[in-house]
C-alpha positions in Angstrom: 85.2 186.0 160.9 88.1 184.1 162.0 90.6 182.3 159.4 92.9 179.6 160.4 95.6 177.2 158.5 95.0 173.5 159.0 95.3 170.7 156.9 93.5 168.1 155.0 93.5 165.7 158.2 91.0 168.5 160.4 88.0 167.7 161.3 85.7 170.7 160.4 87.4 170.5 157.0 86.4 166.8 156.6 82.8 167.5 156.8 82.4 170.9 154.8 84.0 168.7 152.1 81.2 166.2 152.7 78.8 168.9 151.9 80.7 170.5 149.2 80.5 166.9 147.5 76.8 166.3 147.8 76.1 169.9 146.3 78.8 169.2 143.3 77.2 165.5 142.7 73.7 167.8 142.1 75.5 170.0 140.1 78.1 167.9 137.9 75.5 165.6 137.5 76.3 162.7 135.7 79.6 164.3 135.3 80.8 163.9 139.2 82.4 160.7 138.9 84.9 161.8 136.5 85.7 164.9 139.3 85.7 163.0 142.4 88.6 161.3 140.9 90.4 164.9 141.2 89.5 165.9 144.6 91.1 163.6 146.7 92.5 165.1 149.9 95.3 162.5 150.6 97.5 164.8 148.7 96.1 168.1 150.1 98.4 169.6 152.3 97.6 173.3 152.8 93.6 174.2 153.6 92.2 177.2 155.0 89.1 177.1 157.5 87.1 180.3 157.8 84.6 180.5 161.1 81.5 182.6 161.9 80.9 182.1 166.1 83.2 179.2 166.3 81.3 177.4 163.6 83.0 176.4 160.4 81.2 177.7 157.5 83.9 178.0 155.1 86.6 176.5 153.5 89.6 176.3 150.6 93.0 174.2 150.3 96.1 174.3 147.8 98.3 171.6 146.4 101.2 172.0 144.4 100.7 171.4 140.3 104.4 172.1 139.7 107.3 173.8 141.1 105.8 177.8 140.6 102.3 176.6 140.2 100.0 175.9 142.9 96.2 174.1 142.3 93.1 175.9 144.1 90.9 172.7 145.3 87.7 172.2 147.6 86.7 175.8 147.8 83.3 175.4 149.7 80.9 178.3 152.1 77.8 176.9 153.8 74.9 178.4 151.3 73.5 179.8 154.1 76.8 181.7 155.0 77.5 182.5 151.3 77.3 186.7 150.2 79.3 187.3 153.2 83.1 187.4 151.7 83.6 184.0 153.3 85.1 183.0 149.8 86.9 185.5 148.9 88.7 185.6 152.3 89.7 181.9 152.1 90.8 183.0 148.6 92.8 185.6 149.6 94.6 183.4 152.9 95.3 180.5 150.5 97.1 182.5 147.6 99.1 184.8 150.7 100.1 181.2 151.8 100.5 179.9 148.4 102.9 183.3 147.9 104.8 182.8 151.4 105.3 178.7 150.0 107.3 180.6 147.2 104.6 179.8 144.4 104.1 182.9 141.7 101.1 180.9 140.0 97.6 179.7 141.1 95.4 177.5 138.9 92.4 176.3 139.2 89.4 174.2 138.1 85.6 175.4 138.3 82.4 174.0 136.4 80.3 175.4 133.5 77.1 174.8 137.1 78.9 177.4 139.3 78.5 180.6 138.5 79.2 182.1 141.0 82.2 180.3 141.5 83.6 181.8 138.1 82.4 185.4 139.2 84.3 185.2 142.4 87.3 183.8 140.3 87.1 186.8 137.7 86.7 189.7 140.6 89.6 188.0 142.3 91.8 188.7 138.9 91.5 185.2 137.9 91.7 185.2 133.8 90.0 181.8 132.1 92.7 179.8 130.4 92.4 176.7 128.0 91.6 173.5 130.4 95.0 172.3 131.6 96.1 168.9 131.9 92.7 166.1 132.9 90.2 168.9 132.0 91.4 169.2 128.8 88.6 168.9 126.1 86.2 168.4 129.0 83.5 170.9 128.0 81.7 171.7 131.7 84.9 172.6 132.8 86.4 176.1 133.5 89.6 176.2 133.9 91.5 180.1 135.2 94.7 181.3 136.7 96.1 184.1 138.7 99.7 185.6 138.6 100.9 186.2 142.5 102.4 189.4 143.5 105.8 188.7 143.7 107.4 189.8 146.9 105.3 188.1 149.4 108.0 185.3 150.0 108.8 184.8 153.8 
């Protein structure tokens, strides 16, 4: 598996978040509409491609949510790829980036339909946390944050 940084503007990124979206609008249902509004990549800045062969199969991106606290968004692994520690290595690049960018504090925003999103979340010391700021009182959400390891700083 290779890992690279890119940003929101790379091509391979573009169209896992394609597929991302069509498996979220199955998911969130009637719901999506109010999330699409959230995951806009014009203000993404940070993402991290994973690759199996040269093909890109996985994917993750941070955006700040204030000065110490940095927002997980548009975590995505082919499902045929998915088992593999795709996600949890695109977890792992984005919070050492997110560390190195001087943030001590991840959040992030999962739904009620992903469980295995939460489980990833929770193995990766995520803790679940009253919804924060547009998910607040929005009941499929799951909302979670992770204290970085202090130190990491470049």
């Amino acid at each position: 598996m290779q890992i690279i940084r890119t940003d929101s503007d790379h091509p391979d990124f573009r169209a896992l978040i394609v597929l991302l979206d069509q498996d979220l609008a199955i998911r969130d249902g009637e719901d999506h509409a109010f999330y699409q509004q959230f995951n806009k990549v014009d203000k993404i800045k940070h993402v991290v491609l994973a690759y199996l062969d040269a093909r890109a199969v996985g994917c993750g991106a941070i955006r700040a949510y204030a000065s110490d606290t940095i927002e997980i968004k548009r975590m995505f692994v082919l499902p045929e790829n998915r088992g593999k520690g795709i996600a949890g290595a695109v977890l792992t690049e984005l919070e050492t980036w997110a560390a190195e960018l001087g943030y001590v504090r991840c959040l992030l925003e999962t739904g009620q339909m992903q469980p295995e999103a939460i489980r990833l979340y929770q193995k990766s010391g995520y803790d679940i946390i009253p919804n924060y700021g547009q998910y607040e009182g929005v009941d499929n959400s799951v909302c979670m944050e992770k204290t970085l390891l202090p130190g990491i700083k470049h």
